[in-house]
N, C-alpha and C positions, 0 to 999 in steps of 0.2 A: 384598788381595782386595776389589775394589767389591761394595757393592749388586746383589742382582738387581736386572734393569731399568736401570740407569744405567752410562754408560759408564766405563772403567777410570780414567782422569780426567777430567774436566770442565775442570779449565782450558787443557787441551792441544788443545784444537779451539781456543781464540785464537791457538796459538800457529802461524805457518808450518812448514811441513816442515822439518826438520832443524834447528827452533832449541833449542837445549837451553831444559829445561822444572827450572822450581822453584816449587817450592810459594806459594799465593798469601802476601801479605804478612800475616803476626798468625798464620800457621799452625804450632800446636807440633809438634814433634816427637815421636816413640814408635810404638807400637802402641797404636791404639787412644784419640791424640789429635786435640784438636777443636778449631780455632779457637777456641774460649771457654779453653780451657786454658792459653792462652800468654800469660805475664808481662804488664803494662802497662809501656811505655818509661816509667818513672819515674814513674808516674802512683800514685792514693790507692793503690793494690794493693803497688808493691814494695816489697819486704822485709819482709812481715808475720810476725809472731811466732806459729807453731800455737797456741801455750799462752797470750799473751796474749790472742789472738780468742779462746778458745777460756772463760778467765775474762771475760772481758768479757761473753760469752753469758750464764757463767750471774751473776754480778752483776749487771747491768747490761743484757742483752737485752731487758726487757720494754719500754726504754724505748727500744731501738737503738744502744746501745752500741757492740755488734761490726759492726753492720753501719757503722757511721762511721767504724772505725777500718779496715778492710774496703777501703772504696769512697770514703770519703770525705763532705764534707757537699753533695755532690751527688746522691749516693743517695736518690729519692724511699720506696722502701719503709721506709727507715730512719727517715724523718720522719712515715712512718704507723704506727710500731711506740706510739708515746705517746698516743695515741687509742684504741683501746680499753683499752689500761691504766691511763689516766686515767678511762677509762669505769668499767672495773670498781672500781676504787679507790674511787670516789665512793661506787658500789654499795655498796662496803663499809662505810662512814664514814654512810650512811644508815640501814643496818641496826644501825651499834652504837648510833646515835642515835635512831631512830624506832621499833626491835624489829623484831623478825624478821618481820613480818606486813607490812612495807612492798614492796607490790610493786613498786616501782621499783628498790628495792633489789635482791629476787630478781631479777631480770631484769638487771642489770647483772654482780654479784658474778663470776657463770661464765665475763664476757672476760676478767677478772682471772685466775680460774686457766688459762682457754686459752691467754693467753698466756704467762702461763709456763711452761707445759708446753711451746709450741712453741719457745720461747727455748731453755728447756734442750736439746729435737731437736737445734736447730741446733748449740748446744753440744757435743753429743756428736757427730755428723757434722763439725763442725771436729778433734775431738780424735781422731776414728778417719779421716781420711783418710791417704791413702800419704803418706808425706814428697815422695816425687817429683814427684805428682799435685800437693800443696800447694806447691812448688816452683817449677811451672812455673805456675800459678794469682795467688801472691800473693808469692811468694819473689824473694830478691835477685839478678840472673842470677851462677852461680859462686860463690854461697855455701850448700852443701847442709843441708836444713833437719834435725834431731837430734830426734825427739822423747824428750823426758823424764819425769821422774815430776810434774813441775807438769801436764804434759798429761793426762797419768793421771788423776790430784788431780782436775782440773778436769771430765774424763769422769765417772767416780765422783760427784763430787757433784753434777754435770749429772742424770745417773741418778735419784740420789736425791730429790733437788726435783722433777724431770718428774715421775718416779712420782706422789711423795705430791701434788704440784699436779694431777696429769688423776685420781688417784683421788677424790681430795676435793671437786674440779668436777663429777662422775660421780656420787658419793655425795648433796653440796647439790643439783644439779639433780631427779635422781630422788627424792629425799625434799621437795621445793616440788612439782612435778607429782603426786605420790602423796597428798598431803595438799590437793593443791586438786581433786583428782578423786576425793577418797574419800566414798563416801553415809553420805551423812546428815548 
């Protein structure tokens, strides 16, 4: 079923009358797939491991880890994952050094825990995707992907670090704001 508004295929208006019609080329297959879903011919994408991207998230995401092993070292957002967690890093390394009244420090510290909270998101959205959806995405064509308890492992403790990292970001922010806007 198309779109309201849009006709029942779009690429069948190129096609002349009576020429058998197939789907445009990189088109996956399913209900409910999308051209962005269908494998790369060989490219940084095939055969990726759910449970290795999915540990690389949470070790190793703040710096872009998963997304290199992912897409490759082509992947421009994967070369911006190390800028603000170098930002906040510093943040930190200033704070243990200058005390906690350093406001440069406050104001860095918080991209250090954003990004890792969002590192772990991704983490867990690698480890809970369908095997099928991950299959046809990053997977080897004809070899069906198996999640395991490493995947698990990896969601779980994805969880656990987001959490305590967006609480603890949430927590330091709110308690530097409270204490610079408090009278007197």
């Amino acid at each position: 079923m198309s779109p309201p508004g849009r006709p029942k295929s779009e690429f069948r208006r190129a096609q002349p009358e009576g020429t058998p019609v197939s789907p445009p080329a990189g088109a996956g297959g399913g209900i409910g797939a999308s051209p962005h879903d269908a494998a790369p011919a060989g490219g940084a994408g095939a055969g990726r491991s759910k449970a290795i991207a999915t540990w690389l998230a949470v070790l190793g995401g703040s710096i872009g880890l998963h997304r290199f092993y992912l897409r490759g070292a082509g992947a421009a957002l994967a070369w911006l994952h190390g800028l603000p967690t170098l930002a906040g890093a510093y943040g930190f390394w200033r704070m243990r050094h200058y005390g906690t009244d350093d406001r440069l420090g406050n104001l860095l510290v918080p991209l250090l825990g954003a990004m890792i909270a969002a590192t772990m998101l991704s983490a867990i959205v690698y480890g809970l995707t369908a095997d099928g959806r991950w299959d046809a995405r990053h997977g080897e064509p004809g070899t069906p992907t198996r999640s395991g308890w490493a995947t698990v492992a990896g969601v779980v403790a994805a969880l656990a670090l987001g959490a305590t990292a967006l609480m603890a970001t949430i927590a330091f922010t709110a308690q530097r704001y409270f204490e610079a806007h408090a009278p007197g």
